[in-house]
SEVO-76332 format. One record per residue (C-alpha): x, y, z. Coordinates in steps of 0.5 Angstrom, whole numbers, m for minus. Layout:
BEGIN
<r c1="X" c2="Y" c3="Z"/>
...
//
This chain:
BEGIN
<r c1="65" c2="34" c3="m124"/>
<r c1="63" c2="32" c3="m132"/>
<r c1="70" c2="29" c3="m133"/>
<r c1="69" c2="24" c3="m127"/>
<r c1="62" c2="22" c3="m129"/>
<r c1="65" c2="20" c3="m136"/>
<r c1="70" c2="16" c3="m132"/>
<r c1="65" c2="12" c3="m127"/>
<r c1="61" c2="11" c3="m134"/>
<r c1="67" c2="8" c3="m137"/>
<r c1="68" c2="2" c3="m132"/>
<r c1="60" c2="1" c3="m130"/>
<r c1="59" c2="m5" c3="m135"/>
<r c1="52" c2="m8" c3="m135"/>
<r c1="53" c2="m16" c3="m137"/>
<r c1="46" c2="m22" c3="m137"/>
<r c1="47" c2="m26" c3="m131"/>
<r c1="44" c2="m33" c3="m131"/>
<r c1="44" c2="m38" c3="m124"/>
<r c1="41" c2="m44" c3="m126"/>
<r c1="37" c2="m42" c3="m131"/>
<r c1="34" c2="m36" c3="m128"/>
<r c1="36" c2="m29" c3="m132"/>
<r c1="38" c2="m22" c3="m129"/>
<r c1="40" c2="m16" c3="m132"/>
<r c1="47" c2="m13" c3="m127"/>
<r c1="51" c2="m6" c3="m127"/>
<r c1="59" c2="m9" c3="m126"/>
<r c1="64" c2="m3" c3="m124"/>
<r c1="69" c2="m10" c3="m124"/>
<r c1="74" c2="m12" c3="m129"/>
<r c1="73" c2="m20" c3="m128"/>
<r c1="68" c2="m25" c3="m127"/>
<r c1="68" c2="m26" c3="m120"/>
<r c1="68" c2="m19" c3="m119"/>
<r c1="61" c2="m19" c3="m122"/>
<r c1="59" c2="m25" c3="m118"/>
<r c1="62" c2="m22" c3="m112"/>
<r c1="58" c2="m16" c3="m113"/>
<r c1="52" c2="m21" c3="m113"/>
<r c1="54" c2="m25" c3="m106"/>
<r c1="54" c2="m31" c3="m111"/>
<r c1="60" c2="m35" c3="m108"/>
<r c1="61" c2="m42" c3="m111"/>
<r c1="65" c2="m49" c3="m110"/>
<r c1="68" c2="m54" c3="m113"/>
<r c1="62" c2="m58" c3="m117"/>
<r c1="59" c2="m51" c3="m120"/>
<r c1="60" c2="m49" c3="m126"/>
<r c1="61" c2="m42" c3="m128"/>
<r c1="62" c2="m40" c3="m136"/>
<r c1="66" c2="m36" c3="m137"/>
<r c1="71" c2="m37" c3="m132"/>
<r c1="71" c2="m34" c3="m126"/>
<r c1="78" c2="m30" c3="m127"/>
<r c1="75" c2="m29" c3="m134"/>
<r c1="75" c2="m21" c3="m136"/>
<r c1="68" c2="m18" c3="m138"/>
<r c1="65" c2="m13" c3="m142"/>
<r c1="60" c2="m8" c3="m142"/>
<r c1="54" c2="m13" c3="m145"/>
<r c1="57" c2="m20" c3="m143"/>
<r c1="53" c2="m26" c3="m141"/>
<r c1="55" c2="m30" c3="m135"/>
<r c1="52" c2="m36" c3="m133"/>
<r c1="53" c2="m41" c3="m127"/>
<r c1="50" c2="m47" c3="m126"/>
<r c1="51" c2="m50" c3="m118"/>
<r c1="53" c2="m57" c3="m117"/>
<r c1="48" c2="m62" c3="m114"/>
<r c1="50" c2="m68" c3="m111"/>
<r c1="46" c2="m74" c3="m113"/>
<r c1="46" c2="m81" c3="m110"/>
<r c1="43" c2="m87" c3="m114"/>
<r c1="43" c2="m94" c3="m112"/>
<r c1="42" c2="m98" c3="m118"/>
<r c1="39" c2="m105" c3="m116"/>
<r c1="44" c2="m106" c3="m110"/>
<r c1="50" c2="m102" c3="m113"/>
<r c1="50" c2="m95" c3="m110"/>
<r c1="55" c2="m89" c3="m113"/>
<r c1="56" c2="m82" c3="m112"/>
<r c1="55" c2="m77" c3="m118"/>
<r c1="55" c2="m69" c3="m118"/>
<r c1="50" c2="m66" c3="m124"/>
<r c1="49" c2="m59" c3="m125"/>
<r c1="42" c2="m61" c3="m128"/>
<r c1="36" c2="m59" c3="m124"/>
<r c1="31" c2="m64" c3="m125"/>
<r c1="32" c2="m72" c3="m124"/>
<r c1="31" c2="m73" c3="m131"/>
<r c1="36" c2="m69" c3="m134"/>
<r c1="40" c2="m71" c3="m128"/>
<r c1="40" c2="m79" c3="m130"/>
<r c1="42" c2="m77" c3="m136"/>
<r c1="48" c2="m73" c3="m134"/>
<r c1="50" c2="m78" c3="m131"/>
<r c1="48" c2="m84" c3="m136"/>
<r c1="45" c2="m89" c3="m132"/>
<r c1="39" c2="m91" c3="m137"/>
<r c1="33" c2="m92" c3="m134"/>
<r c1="29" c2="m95" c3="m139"/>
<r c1="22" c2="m98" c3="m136"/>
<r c1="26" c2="m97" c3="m130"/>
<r c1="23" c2="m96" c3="m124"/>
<r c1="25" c2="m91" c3="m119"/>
<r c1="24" c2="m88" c3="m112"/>
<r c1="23" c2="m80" c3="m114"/>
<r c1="19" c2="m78" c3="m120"/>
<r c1="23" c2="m76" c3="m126"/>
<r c1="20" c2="m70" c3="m126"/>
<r c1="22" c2="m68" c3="m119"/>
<r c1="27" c2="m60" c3="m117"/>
<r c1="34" c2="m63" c3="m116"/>
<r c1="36" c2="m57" c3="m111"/>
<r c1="42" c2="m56" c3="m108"/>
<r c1="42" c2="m61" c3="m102"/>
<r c1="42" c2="m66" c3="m108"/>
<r c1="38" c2="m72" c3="m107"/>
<r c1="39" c2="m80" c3="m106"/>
<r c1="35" c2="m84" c3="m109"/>
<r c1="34" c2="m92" c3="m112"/>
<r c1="33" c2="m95" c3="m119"/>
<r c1="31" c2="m102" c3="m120"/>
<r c1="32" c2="m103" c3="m128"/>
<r c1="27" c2="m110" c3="m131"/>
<r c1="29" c2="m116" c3="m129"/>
<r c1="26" c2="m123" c3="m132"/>
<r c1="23" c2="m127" c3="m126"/>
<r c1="20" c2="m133" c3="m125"/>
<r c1="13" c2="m134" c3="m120"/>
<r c1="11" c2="m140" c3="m118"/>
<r c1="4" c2="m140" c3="m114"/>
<r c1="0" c2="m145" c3="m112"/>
<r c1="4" c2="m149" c3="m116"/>
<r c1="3" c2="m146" c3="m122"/>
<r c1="10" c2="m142" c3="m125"/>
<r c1="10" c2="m136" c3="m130"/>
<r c1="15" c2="m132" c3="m133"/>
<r c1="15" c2="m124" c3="m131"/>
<r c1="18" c2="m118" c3="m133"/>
<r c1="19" c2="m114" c3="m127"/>
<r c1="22" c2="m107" c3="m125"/>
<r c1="19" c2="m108" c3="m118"/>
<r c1="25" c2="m107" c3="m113"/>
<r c1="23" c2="m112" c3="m107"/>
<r c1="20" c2="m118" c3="m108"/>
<r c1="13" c2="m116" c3="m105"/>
<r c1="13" c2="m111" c3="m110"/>
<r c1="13" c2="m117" c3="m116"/>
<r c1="7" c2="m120" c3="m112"/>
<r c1="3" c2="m114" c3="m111"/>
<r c1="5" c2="m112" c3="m119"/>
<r c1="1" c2="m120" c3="m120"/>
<r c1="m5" c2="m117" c3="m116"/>
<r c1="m3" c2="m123" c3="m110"/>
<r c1="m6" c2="m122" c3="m104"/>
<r c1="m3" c2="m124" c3="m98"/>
<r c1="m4" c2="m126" c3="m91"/>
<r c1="0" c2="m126" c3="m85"/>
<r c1="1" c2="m134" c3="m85"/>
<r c1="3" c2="m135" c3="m93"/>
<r c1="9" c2="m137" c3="m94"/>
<r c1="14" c2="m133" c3="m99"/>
<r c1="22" c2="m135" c3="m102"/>
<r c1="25" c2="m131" c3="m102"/>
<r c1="23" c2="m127" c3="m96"/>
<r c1="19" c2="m119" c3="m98"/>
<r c1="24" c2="m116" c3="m96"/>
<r c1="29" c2="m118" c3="m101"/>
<r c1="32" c2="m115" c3="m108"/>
<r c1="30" c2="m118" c3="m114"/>
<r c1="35" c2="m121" c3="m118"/>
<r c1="35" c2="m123" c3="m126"/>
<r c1="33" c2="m130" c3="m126"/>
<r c1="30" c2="m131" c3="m119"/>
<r c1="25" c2="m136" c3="m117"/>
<r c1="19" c2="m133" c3="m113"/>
<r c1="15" c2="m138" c3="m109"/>
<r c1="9" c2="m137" c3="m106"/>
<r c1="5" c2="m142" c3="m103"/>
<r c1="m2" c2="m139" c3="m100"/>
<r c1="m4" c2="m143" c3="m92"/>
<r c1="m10" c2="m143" c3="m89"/>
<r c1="m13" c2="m146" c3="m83"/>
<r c1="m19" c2="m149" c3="m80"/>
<r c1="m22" c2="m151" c3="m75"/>
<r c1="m26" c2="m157" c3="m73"/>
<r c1="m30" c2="m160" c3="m68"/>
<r c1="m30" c2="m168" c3="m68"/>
<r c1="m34" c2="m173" c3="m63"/>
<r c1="m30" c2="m179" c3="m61"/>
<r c1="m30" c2="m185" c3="m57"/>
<r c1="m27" c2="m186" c3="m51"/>
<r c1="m24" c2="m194" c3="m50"/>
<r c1="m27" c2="m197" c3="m44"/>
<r c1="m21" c2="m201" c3="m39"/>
<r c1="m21" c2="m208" c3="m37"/>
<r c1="m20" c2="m210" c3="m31"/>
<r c1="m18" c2="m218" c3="m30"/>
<r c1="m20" c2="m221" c3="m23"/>
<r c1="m17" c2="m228" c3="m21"/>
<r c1="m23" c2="m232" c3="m19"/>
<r c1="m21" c2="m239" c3="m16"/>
<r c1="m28" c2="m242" c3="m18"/>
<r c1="m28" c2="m241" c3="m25"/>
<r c1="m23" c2="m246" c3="m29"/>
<r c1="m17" c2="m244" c3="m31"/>
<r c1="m19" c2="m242" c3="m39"/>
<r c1="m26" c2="m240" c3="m37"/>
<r c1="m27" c2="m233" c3="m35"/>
<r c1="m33" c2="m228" c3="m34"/>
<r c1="m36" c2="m221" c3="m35"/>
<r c1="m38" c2="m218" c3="m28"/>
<r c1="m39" c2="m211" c3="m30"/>
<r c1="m40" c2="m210" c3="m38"/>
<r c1="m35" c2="m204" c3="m40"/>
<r c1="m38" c2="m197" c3="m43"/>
<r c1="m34" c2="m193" c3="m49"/>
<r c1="m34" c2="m185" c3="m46"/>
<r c1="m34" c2="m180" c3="m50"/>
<r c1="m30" c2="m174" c3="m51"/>
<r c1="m30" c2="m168" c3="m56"/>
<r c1="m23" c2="m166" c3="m59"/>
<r c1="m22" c2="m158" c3="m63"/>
<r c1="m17" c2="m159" c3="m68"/>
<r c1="m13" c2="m155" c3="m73"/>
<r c1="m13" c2="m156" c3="m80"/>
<r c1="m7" c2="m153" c3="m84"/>
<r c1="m8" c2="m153" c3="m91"/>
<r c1="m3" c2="m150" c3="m96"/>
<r c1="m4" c2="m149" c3="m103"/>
<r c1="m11" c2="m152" c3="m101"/>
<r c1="m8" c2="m159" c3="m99"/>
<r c1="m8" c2="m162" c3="m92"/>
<r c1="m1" c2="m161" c3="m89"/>
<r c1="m2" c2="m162" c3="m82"/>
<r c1="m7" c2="m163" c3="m76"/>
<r c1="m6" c2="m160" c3="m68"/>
<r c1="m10" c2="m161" c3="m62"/>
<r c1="m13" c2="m155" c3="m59"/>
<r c1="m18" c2="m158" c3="m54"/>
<r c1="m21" c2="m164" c3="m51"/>
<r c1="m26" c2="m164" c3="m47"/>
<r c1="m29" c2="m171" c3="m44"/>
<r c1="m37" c2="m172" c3="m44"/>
<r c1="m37" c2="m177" c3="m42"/>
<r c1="m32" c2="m182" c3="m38"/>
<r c1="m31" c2="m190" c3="m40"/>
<r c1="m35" c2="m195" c3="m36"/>
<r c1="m29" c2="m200" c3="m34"/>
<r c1="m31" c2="m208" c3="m36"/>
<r c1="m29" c2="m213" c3="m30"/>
<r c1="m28" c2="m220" c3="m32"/>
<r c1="m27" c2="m226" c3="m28"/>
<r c1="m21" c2="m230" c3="m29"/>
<r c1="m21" c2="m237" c3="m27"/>
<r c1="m15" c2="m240" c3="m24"/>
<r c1="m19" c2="m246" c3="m22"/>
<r c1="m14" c2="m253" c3="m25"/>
<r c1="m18" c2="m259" c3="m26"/>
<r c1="m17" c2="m265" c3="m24"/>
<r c1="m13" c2="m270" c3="m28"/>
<r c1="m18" c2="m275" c3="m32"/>
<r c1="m15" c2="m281" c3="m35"/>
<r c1="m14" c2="m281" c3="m42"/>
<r c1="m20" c2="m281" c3="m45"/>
<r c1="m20" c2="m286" c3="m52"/>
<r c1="m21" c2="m284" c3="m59"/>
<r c1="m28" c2="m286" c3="m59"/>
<r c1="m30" c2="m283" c3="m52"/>
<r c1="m35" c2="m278" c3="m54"/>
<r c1="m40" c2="m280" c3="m48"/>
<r c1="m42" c2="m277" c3="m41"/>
<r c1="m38" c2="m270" c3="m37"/>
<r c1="m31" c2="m273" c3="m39"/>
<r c1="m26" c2="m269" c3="m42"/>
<r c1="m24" c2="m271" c3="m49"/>
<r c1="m18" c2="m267" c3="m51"/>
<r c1="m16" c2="m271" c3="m57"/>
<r c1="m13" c2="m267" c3="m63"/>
<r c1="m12" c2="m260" c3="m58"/>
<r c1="m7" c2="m258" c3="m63"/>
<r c1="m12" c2="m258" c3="m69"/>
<r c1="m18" c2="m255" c3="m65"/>
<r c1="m13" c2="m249" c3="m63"/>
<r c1="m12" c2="m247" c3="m70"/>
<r c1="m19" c2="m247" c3="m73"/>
<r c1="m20" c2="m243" c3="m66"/>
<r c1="m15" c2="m238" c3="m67"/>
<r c1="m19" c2="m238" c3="m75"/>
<r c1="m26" c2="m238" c3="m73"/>
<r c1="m25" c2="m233" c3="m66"/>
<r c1="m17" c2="m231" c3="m66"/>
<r c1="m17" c2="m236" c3="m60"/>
<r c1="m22" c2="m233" c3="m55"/>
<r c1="m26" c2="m239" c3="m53"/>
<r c1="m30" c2="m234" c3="m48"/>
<r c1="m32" c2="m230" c3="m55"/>
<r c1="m39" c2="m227" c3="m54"/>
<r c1="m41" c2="m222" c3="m61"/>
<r c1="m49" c2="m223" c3="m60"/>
<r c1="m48" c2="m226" c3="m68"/>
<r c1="m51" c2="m233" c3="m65"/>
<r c1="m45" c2="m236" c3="m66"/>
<r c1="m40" c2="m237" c3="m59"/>
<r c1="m34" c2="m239" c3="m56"/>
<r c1="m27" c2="m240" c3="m59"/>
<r c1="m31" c2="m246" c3="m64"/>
<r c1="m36" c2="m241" c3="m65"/>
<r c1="m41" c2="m247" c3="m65"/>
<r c1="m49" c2="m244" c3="m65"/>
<r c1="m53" c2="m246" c3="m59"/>
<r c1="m57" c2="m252" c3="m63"/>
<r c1="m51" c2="m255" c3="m65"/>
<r c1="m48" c2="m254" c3="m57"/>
<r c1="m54" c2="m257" c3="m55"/>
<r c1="m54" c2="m263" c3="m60"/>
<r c1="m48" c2="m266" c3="m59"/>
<r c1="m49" c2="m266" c3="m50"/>
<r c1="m46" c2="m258" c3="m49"/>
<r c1="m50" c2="m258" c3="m43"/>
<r c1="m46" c2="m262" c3="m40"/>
<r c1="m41" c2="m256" c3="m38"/>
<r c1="m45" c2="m250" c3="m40"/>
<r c1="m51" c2="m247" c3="m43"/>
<r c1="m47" c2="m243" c3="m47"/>
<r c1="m41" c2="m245" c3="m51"/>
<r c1="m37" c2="m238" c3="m49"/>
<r c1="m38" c2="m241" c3="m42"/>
<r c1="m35" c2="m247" c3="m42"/>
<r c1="m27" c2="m248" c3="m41"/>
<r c1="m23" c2="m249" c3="m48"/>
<r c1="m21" c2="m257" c3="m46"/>
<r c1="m31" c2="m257" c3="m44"/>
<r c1="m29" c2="m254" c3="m51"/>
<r c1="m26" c2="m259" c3="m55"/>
<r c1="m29" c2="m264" c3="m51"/>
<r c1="m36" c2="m262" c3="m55"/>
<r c1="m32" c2="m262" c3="m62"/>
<r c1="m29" c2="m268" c3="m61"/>
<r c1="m36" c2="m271" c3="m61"/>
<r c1="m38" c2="m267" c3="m66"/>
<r c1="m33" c2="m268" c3="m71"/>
<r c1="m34" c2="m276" c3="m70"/>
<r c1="m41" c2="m275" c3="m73"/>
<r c1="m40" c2="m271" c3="m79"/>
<r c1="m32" c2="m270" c3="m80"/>
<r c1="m29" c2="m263" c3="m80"/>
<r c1="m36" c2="m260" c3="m85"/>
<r c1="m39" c2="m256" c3="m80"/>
<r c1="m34" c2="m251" c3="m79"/>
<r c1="m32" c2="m246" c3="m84"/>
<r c1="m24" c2="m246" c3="m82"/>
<r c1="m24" c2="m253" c3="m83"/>
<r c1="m17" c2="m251" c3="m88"/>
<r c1="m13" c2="m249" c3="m82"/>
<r c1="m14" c2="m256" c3="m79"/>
//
């Protein structure tokens, strides 16, 4: 029994074993390394690393370390690769592997456990940038992944109706360009008028150029909302978003007349007398018209000046105006003339401002 004693003494080894760093004390009645680990359940793969190796023979007082491969999955600004590390944090892991990550900024803290199920993670190293807001560029340097990231970097708070190129979403490239514009909308309420329509009637009682308001139109009223779009503080563009009528328009009605006066003998130069017509130099009374009145012989602004002549009712009345009308507006264009041609014997072409367009 002594001898036998002796002999399990002689092959009972105690070595130190480490398994990513933790330390244990273990008996081995193995010759090999793998005997060692077998006896401790410890299986390995391809990525693991085991010193010495695992056909290595071992001594009583050896040391055994292993250290388990981890699969690490980087995506470096876009570009994604597979690396195995036996390191057990991300910090140690990105230096095994030699990615600089330098003012980088990444999805997992460096300090994190790497354990054995490994980990995926992305880097987004500095970028030089340029931001232009409201108009305004600036240069930045950035780590920030995403395009929303450099805006939050920038403190630019953002609403859902900015407009942002290229979108949030999308990954920051050395030199991009990043335009933000800040859009706003108002709304506004305005009063507005309502044109009146006219309505002609033929009236074969009037003359033909003579006309007369029967019913005066009336403007109506509407109210119309409107949206304002502003970007970067400039107005941009409007819309209507409601109209309501207030009141509706008061159609004017004007008699027309269709009456064709008698033809009169051709009057001479100097007949200025009585109800005759004296329609000489039409052609010239037309242009000052169309200067004084754009040619409305039936105008009526209430300024004291009336029809296409704009005489005032002084001057109508002085030069037998009453023989047609007691109105200048309501006599015909040829009752018109007839009075000017009168007019113009006695003192030329002074009393009309437009005398030039004759």
């Amino acid at each position: 029994m002594a001898v036998g004693s002796v002999g399990v003494a002689h092959f009972d080894k105690a070595v130190a074993l480490s398994v990513d760093g933790t330390a244990s004390s273990v008996h081995v009645l193995g010759s090999t390394v793998r005997d060692a680990l077998d006896k401790q359940g410890i299986s390995v793969g391809e990525h693991d690393v085991v010193v010495p190796g695992l056909d290595s023979p071992i001594s009583d007082g050896d040391r055994i370390s292993v250290r388990y491969g981890r699969k690490l999955v980087v995506t470096v600004d876009g570009v994604t690769r597979e690396y195995w590390t036996t390191a057990t944090t991300v910090d140690a892991a990105l230096k095994d592997i030699g990615v600089r990550a330098d003012g980088a900024v990444l999805t997992a803290s460096r300090s994190l456990p790497l354990g054995r199920a490994g980990l995926s993670m992305s880097v987004s190293t500095p970028k030089d940038v340029t931001v232009a807001i409201g108009g305004k560029r600036r240069a930045v340097s950035t780590a920030a992944p995403k395009v929303s990231g450099v805006l939050g970097e920038l403190n630019v708070s953002r609403n859902a109706t900015d407009v942002v190129a290229p979108g949030l979403d999308t990954p920051v490239t050395d030199g991009m360009t990043i335009v933000f514009k800040r859009v706003t909308t108002k709304r506004v309420t305005t009063t507005e008028a309502i044109a009146f329509p006219v309505v002609k009637q033929q009236d074969a009682s009037l003359a033909v150029g003579r006309s007369t308001i029967v019913t005066p139109g009336r403007q109506g009223r509407r109210e119309v909302v409107r949206s304002q779009r502003f970007v970067d503080g400039r107005l941009a563009g409007t819309s209507v978003l409601s109209q309501k009528v207030l009141t509706r328009p008061v159609s004017q009605v004007v008699k027309v007349g269709t009456k064709v006066a008698a033809a009169a003998p051709a009057p001479s130069a100097g007949n200025t007398s009585g109800a005759g017509l004296n329609l000489a130099n039409e052609a010239m009374w037309d242009r000052i018209a169309q200067c004084e009145s754009s040619g409305n012989w039936s105008i009526n602004t209430g300024n004291g000046y009336y029809g296409g002549l704009q005489f005032n009712i002084p001057s109508w009345l002085a030069n037998g105006g009453d023989d047609f009308a007691s109105r200048p507006d309501l006599a015909s264009r040829a009752e018109q003339i007839t009075v000017a041609n009168r007019y113009y014997a006695k003192a030329g072409l002074s009393p009309w401002g437009c005398a030039s367009a004759a």
